[in-house]
PyMOL Python script that loads the backbone (N, CA, C, O; Angstrom):
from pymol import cmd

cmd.read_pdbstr("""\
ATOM      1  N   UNK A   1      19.596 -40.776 -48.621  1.00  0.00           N
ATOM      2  CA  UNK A   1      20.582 -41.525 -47.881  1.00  0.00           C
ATOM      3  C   UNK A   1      20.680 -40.944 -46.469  1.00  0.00           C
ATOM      4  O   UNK A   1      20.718 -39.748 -46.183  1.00  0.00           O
ATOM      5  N   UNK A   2      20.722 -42.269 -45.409  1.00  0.00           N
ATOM      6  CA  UNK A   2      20.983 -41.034 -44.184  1.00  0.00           C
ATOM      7  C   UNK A   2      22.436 -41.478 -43.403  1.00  0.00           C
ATOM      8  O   UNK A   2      23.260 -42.382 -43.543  1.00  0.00           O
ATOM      9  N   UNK A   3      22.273 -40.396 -42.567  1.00  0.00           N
ATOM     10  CA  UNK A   3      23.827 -40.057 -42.441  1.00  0.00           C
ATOM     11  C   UNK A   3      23.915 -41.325 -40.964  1.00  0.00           C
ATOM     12  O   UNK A   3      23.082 -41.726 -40.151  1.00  0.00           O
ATOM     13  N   UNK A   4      25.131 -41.563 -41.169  1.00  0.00           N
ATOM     14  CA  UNK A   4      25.144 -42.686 -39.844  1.00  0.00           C
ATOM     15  C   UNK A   4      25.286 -41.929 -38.217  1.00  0.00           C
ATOM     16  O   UNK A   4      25.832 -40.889 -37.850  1.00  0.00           O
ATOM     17  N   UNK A   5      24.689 -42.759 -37.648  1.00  0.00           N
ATOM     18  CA  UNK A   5      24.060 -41.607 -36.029  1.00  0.00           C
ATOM     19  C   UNK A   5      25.479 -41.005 -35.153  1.00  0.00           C
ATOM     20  O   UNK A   5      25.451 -40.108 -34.310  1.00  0.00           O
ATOM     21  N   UNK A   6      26.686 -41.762 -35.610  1.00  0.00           N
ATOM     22  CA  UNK A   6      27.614 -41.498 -34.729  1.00  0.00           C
ATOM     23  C   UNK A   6      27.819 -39.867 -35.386  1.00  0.00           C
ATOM     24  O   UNK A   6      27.929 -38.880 -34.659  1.00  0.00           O
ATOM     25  N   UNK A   7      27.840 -39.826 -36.677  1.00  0.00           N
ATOM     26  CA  UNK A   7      28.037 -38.257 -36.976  1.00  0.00           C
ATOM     27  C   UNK A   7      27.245 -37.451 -36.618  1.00  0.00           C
ATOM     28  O   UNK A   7      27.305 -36.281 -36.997  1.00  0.00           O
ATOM     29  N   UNK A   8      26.197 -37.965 -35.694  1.00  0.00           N
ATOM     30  CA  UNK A   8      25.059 -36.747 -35.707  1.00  0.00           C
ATOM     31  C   UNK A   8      25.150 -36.561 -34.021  1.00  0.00           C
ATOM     32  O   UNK A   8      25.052 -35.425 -33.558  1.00  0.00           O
ATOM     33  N   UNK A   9      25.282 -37.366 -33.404  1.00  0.00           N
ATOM     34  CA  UNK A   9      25.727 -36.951 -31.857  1.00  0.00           C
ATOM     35  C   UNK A   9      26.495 -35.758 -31.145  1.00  0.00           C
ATOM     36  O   UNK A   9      26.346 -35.199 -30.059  1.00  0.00           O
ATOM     37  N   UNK A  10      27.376 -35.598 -32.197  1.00  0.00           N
ATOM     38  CA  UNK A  10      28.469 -34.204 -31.788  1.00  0.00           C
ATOM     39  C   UNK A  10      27.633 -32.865 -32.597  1.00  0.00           C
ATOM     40  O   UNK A  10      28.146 -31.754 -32.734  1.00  0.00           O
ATOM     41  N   UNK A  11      26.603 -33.143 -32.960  1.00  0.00           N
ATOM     42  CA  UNK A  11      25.902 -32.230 -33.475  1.00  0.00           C
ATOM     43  C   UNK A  11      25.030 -31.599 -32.416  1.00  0.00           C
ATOM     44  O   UNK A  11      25.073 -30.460 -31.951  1.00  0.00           O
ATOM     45  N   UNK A  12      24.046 -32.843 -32.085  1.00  0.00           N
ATOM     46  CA  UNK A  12      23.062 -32.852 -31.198  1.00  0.00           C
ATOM     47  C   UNK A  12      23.609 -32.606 -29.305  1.00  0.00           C
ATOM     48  O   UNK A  12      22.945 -32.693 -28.272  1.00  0.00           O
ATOM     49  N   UNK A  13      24.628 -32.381 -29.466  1.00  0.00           N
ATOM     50  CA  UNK A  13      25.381 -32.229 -27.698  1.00  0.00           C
ATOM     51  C   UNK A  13      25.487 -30.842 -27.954  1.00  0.00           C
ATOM     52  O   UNK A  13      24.902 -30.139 -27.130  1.00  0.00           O
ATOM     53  N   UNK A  14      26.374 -29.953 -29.345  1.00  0.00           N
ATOM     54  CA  UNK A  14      26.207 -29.098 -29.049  1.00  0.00           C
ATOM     55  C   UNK A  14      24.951 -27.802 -29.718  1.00  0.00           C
ATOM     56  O   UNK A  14      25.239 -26.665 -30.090  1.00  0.00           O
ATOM     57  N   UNK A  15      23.852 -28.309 -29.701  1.00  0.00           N
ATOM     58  CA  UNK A  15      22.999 -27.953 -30.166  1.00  0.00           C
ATOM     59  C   UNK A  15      22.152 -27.672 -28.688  1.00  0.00           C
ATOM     60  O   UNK A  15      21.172 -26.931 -28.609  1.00  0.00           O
ATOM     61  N   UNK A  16      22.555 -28.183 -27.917  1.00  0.00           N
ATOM     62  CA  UNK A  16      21.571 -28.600 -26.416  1.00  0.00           C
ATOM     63  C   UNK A  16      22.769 -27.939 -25.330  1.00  0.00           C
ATOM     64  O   UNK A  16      22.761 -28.391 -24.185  1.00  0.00           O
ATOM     65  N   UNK A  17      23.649 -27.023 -25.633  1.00  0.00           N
ATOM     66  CA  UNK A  17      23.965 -26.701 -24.988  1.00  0.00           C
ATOM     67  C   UNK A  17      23.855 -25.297 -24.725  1.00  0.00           C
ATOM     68  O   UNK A  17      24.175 -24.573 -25.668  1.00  0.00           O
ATOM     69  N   UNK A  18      23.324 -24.508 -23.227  1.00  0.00           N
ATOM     70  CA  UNK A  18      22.679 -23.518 -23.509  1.00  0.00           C
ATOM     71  C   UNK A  18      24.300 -22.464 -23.113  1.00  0.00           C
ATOM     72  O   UNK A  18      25.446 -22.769 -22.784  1.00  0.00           O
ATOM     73  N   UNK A  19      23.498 -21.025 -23.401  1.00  0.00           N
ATOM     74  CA  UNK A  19      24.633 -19.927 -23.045  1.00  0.00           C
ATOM     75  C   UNK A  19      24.895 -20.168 -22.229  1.00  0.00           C
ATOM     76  O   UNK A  19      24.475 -21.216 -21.739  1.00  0.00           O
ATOM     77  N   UNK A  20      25.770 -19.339 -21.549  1.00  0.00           N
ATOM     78  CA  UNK A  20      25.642 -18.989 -20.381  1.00  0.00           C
ATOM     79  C   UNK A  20      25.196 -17.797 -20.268  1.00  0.00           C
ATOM     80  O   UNK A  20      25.403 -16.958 -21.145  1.00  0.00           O
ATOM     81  N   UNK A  21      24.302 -17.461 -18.827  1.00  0.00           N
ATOM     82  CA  UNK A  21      23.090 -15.894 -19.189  1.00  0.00           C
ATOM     83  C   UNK A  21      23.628 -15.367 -17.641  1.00  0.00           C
ATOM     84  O   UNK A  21      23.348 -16.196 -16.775  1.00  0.00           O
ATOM     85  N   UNK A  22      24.393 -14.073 -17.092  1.00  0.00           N
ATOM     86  CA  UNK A  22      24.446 -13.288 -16.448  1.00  0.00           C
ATOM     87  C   UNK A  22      23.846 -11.830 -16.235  1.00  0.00           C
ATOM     88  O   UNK A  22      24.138 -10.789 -16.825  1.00  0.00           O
ATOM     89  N   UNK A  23      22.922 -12.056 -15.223  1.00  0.00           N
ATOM     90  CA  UNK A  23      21.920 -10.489 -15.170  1.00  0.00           C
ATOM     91  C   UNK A  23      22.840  -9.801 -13.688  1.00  0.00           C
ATOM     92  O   UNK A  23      23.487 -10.379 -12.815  1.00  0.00           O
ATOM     93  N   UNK A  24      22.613  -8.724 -13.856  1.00  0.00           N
ATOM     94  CA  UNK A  24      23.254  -7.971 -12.948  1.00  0.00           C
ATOM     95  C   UNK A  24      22.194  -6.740 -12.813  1.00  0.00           C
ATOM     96  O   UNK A  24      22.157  -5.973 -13.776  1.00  0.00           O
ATOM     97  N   UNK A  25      21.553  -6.544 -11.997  1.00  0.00           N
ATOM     98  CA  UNK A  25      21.174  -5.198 -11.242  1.00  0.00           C
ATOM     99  C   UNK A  25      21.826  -4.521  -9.902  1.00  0.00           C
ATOM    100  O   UNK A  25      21.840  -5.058  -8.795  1.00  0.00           O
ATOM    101  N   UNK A  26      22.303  -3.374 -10.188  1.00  0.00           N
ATOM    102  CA  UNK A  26      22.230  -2.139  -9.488  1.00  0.00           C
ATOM    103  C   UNK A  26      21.348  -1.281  -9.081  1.00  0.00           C
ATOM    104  O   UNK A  26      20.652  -1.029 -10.065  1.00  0.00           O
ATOM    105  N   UNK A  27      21.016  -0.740  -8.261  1.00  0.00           N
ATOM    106  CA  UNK A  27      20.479   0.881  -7.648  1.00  0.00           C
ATOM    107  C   UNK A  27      21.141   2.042  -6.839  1.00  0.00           C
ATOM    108  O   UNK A  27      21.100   2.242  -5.625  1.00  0.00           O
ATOM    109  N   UNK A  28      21.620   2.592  -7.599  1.00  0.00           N
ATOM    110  CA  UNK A  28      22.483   4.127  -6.492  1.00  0.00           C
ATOM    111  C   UNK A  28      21.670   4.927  -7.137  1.00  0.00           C
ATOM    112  O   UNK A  28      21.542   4.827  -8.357  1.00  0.00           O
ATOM    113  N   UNK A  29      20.964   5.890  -6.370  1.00  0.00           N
ATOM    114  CA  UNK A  29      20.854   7.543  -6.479  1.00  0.00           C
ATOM    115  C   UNK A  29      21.604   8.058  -5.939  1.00  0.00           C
ATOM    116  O   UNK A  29      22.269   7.817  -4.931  1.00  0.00           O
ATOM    117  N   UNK A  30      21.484   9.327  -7.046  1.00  0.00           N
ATOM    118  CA  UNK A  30      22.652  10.323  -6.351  1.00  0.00           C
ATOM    119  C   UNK A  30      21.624  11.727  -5.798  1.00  0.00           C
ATOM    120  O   UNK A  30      20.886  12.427  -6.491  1.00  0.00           O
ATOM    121  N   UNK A  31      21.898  11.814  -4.314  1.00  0.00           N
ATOM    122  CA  UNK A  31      20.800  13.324  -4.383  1.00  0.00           C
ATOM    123  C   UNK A  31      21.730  14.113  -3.639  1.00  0.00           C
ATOM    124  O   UNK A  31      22.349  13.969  -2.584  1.00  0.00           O
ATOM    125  N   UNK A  32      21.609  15.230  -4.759  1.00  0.00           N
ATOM    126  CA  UNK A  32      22.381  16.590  -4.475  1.00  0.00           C
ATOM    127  C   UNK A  32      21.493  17.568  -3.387  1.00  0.00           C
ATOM    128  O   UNK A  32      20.287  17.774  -3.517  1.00  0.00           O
ATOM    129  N   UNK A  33      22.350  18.134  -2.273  1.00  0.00           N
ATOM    130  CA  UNK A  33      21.387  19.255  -1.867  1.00  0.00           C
ATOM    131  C   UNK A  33      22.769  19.815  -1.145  1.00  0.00           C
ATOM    132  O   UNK A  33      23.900  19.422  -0.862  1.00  0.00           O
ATOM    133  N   UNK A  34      21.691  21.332  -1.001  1.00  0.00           N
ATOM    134  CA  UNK A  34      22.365  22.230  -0.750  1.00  0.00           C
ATOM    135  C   UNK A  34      21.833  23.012   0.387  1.00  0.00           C
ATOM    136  O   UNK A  34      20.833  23.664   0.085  1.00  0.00           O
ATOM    137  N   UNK A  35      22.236  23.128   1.633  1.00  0.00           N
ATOM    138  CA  UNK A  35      21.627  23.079   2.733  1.00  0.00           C
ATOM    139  C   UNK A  35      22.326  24.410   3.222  1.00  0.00           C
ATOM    140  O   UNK A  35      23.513  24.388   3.546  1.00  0.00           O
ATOM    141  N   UNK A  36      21.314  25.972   3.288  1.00  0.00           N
ATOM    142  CA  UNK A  36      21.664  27.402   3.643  1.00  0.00           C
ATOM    143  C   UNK A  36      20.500  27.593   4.798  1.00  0.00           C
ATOM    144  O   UNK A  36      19.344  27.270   5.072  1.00  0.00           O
ATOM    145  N   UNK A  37      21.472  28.243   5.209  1.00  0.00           N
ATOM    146  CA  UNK A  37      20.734  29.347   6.797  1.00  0.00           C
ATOM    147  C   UNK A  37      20.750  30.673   6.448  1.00  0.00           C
ATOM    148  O   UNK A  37      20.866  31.033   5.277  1.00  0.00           O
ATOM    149  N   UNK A  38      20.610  31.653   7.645  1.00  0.00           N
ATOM    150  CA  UNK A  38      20.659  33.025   6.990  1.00  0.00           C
ATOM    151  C   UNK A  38      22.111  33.794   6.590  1.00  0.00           C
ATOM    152  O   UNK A  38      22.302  34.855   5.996  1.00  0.00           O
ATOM    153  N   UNK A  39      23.120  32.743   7.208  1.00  0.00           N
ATOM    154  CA  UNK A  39      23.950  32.978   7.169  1.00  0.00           C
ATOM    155  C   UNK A  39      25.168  32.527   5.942  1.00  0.00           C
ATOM    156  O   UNK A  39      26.389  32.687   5.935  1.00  0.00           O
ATOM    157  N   UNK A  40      24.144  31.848   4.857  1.00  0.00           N
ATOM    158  CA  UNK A  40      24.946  31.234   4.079  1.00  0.00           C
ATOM    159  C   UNK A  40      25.165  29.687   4.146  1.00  0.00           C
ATOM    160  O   UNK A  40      24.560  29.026   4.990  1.00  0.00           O
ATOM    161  N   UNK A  41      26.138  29.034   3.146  1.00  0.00           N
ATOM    162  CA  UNK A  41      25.575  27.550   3.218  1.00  0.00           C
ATOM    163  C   UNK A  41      26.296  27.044   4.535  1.00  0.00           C
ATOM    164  O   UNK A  41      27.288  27.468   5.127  1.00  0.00           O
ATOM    165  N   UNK A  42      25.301  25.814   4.817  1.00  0.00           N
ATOM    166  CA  UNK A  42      25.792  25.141   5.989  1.00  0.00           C
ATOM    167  C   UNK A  42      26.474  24.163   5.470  1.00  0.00           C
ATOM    168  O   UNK A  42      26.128  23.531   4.471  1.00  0.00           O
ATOM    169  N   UNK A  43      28.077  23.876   6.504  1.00  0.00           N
ATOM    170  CA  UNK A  43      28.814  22.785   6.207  1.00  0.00           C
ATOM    171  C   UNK A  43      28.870  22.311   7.034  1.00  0.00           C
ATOM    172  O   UNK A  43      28.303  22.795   8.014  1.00  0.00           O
ATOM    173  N   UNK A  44      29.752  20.788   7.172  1.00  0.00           N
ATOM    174  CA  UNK A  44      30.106  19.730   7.941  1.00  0.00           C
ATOM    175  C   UNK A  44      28.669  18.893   8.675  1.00  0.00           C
ATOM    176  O   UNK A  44      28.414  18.528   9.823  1.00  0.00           O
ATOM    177  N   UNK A  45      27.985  18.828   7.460  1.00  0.00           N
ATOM    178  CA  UNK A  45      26.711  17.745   7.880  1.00  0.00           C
ATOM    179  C   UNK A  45      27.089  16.569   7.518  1.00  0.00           C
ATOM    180  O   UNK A  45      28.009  16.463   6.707  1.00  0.00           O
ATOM    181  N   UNK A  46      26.488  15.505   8.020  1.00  0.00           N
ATOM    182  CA  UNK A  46      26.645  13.955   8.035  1.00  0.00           C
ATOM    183  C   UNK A  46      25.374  13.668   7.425  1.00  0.00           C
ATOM    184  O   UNK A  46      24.481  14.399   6.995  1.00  0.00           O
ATOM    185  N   UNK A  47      25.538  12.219   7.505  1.00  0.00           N
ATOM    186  CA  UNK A  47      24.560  11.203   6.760  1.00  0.00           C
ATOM    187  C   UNK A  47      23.569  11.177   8.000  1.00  0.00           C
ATOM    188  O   UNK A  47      22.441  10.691   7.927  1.00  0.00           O
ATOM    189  N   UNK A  48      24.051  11.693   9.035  1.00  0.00           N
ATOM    190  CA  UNK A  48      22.647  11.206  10.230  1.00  0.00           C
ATOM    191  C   UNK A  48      21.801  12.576  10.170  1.00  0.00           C
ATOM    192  O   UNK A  48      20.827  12.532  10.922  1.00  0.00           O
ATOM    193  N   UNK A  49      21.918  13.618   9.554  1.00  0.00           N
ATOM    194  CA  UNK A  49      21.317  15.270   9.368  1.00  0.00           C
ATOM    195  C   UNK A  49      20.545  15.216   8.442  1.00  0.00           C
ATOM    196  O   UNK A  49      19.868  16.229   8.273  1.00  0.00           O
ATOM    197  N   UNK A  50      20.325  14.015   7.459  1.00  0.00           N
ATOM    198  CA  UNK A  50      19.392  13.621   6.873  1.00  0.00           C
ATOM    199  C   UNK A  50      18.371  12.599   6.868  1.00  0.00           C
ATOM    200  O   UNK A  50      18.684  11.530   7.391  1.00  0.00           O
ATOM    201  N   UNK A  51      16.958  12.742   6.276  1.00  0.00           N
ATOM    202  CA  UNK A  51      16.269  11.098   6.301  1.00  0.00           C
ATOM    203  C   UNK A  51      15.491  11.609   4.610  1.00  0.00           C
ATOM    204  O   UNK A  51      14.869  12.521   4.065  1.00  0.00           O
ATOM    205  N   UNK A  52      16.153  10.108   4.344  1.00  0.00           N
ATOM    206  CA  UNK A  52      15.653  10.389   2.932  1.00  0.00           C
ATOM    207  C   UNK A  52      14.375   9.130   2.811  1.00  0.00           C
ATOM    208  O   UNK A  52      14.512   8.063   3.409  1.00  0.00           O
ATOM    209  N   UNK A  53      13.565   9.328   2.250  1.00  0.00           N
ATOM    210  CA  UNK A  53      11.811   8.896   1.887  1.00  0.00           C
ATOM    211  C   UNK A  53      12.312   8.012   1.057  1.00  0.00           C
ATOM    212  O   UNK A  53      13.383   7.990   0.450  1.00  0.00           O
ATOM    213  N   UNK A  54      11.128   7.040   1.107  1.00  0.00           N
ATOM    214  CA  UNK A  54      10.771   6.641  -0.420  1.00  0.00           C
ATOM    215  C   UNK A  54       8.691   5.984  -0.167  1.00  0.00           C
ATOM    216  O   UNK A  54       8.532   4.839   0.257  1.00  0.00           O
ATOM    217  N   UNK A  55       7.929   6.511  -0.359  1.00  0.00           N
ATOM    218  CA  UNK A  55       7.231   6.412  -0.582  1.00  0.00           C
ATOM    219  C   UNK A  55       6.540   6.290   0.971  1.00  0.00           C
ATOM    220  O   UNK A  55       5.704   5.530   1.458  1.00  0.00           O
ATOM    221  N   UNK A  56       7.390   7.529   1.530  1.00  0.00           N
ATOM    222  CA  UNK A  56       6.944   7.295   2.747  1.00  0.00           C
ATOM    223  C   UNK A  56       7.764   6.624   3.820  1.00  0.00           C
ATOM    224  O   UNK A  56       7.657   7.022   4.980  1.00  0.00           O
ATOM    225  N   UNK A  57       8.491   5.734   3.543  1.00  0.00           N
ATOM    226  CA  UNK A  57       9.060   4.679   4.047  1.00  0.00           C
ATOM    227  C   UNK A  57      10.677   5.418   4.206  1.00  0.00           C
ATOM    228  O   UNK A  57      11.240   5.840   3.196  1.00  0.00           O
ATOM    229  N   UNK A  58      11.186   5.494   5.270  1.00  0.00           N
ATOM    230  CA  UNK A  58      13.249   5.887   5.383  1.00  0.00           C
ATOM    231  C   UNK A  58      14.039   4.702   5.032  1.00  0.00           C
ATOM    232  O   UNK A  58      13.910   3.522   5.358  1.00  0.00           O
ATOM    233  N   UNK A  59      14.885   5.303   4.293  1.00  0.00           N
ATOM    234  CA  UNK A  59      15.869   4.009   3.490  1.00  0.00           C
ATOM    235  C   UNK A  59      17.289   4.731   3.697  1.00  0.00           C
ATOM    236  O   UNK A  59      17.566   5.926   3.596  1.00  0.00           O
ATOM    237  N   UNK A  60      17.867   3.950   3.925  1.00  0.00           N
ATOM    238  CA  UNK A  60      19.634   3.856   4.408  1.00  0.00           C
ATOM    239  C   UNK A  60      20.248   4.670   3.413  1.00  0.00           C
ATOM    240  O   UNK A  60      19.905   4.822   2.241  1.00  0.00           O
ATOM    241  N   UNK A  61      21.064   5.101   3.948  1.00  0.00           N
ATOM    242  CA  UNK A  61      21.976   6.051   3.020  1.00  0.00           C
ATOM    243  C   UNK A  61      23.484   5.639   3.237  1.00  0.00           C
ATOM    244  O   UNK A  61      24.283   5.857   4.148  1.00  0.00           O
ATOM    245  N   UNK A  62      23.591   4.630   1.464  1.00  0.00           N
ATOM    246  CA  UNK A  62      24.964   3.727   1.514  1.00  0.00           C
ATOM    247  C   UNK A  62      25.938   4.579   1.638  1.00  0.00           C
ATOM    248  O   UNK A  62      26.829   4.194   2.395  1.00  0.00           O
ATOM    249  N   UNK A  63      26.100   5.694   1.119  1.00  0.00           N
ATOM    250  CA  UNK A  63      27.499   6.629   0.985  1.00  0.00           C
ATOM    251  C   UNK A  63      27.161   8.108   1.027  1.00  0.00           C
ATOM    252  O   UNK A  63      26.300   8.720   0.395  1.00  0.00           O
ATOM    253  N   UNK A  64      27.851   8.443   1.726  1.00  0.00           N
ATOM    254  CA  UNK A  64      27.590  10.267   1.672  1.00  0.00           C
ATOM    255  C   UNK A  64      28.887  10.588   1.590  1.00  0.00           C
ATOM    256  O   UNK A  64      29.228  11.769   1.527  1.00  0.00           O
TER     257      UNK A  64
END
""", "prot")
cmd.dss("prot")
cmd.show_as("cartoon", "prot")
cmd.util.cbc("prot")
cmd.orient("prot")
């Protein structure tokens, strides 16, 4: 016996309805250093007292 089509519509709507899909990427490194003279460690350096690499290439430094 088959089933009459109006019952099968509310089937087939939500059968075809997809997730919803949220991707999220991030990138922070964190690089620690510790920066001494002969005199012991040096303080009150900035983000411009450094250049940090990446494969050669200088990349921005979001937060210090």
């Amino acid at each position: 016996m088959r089933a009459p089509v109006p019952l099968l519509l509310p089937l087939l709507f939500f059968a075809q309805t997809p997730e919803p899909v949220m991707r999220v990427q991030a990138r922070l490194v964190t690089v620690c250093a510790v920066v001494r003279s002969k005199n012991g460690p040096v303080t009150n350096l900035t983000a411009r007292d450094f250049e940090l690499l990446r494969r050669g290439k200088p990349q921005k430094t979001a937060f210090f």
